[in-house]
MARDO-154869 format. One line per field, with one value per atom (N, C-alpha, C): residue number from 0; x, y, z; atom name. Coordinates in steps of 0.05 Angstrom, whole numbers. Example, Ala and Ser with C-alpha at 12.3 -4.5 7.8 and 13.67 -1.06 7.14 Angstrom:
<pts>
n c(0	0	0	1	1	1) $
X c(264	246	264	257	273	258) $
Y c(-114	-90	-66	-45	-21	1) $
Z c(156	156	156	142	143	157) $
atom c(N	CA	C	N	CA	C) $
</pts>
This chain:
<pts>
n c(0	0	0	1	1	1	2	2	2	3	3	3	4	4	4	5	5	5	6	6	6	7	7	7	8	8	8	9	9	9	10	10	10	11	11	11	12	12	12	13	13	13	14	14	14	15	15	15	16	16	16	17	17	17	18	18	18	19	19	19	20	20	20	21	21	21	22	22	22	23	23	23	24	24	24	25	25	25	26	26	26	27	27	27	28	28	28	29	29	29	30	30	30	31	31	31	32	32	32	33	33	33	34	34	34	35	35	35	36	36	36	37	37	37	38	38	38	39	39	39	40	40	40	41	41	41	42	42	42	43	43	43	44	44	44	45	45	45	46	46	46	47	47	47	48	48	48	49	49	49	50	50	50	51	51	51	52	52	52	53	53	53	54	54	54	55	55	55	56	56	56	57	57	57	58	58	58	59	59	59	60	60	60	61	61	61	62	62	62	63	63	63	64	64	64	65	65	65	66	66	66	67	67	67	68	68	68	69	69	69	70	70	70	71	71	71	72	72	72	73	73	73	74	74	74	75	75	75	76	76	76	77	77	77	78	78	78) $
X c(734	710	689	683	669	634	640	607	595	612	603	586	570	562	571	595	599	578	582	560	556	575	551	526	531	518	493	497	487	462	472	459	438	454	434	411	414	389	374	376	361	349	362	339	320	327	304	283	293	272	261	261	247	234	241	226	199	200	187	168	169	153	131	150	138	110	114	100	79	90	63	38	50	42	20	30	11	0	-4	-18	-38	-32	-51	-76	-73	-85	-104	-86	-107	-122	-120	-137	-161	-160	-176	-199	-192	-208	-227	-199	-221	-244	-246	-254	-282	-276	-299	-315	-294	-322	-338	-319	-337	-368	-363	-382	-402	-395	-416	-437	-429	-434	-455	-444	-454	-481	-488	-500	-523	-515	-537	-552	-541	-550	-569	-567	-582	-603	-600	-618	-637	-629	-648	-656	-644	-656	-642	-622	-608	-585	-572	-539	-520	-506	-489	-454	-457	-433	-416	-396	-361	-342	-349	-328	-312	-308	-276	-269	-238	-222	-221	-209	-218	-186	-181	-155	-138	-151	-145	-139	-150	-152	-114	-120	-95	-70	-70	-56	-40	-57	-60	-43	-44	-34	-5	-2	20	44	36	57	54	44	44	71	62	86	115	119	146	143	123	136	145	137	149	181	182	212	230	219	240	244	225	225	246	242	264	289	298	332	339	318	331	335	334	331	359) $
Y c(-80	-64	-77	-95	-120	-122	-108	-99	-75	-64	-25	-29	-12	-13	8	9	32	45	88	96	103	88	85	66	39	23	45	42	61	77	90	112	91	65	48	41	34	22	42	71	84	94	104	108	83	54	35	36	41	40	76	94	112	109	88	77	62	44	28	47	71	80	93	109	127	101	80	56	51	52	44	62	85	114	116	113	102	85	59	40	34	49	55	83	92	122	112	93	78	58	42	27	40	64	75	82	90	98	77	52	36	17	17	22	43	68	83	93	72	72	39	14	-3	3	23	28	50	65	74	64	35	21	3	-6	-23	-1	18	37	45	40	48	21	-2	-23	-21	-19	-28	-9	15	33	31	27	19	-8	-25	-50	-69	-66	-73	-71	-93	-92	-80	-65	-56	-68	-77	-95	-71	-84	-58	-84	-110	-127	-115	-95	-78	-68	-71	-59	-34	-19	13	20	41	59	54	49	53	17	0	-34	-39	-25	-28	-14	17	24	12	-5	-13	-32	-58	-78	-72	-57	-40	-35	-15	-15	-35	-54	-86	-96	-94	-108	-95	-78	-51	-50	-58	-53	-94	-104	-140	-127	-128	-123	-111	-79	-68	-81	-96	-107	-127	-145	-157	-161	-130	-118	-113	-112	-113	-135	-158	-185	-195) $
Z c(272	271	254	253	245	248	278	285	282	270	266	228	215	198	191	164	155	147	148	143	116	93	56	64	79	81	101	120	128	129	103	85	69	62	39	52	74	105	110	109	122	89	75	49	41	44	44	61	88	103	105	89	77	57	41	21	35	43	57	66	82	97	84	57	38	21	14	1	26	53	73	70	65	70	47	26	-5	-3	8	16	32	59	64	56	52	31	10	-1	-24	-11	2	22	36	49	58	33	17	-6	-15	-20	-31	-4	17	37	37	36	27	10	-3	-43	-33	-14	-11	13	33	41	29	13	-4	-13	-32	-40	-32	-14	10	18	28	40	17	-12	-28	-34	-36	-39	-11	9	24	18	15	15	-16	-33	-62	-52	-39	-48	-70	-86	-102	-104	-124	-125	-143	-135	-157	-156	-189	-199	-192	-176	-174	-175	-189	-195	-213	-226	-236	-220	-217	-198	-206	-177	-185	-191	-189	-190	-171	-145	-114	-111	-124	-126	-136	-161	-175	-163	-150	-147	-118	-98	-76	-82	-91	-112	-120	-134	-145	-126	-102	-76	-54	-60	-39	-52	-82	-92	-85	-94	-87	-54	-37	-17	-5	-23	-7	-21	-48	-68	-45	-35	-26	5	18	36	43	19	18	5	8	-2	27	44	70	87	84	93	84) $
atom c(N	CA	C	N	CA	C	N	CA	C	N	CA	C	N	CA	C	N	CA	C	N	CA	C	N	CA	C	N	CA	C	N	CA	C	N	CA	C	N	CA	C	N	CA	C	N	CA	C	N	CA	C	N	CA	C	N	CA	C	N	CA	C	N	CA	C	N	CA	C	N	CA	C	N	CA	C	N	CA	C	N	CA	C	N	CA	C	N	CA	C	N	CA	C	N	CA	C	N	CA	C	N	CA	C	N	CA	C	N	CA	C	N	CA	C	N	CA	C	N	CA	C	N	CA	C	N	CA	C	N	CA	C	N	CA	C	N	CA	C	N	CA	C	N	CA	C	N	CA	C	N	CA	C	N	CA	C	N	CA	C	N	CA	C	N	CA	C	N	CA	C	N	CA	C	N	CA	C	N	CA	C	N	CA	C	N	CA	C	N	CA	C	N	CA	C	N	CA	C	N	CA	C	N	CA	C	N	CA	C	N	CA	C	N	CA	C	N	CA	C	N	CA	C	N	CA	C	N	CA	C	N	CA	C	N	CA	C	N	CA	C	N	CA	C	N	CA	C	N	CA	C	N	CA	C	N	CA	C	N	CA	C	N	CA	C	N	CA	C	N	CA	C	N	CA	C) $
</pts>
């Protein structure tokens, strides 16, 4: 029985790839955000006429950053 995956293992594959999904799920969320703080942005500049510095990353920069990393890690516990 060589080709069967016992089900602890199983259990280990499917809570990663609940992991995984839960980190896509946060990833994208914070993406979107920072997405519509860049068109804000974008939208007032055009409209003043001028530029506004947002070279600091935001909350959404970092936190985005944060589950790329945790989701390559857990990514590749499944490889």
């Amino acid at each position: 029985m060589s080709g069967e995956i016992k089900e602890g293992r199983l259990l280990e594959l499917l809570e990663l790839y609940m992991d995984l999904v839960a980190q896509q799920d946060t990833i994208i969320y914070h993406l979107g955000n920072i997405i519509k703080k860049q068109e804000t942005v974008i939208q007032n500049c055009k409209n003043a006429g001028w530029y506004i510095d947002d070279s600091e990353p935001s909350y959404d920069d970092l936190a985005t950053e944060e589950e790329l990393k945790n989701y390559e890690s857990t990514k590749i516990k499944l490889e």
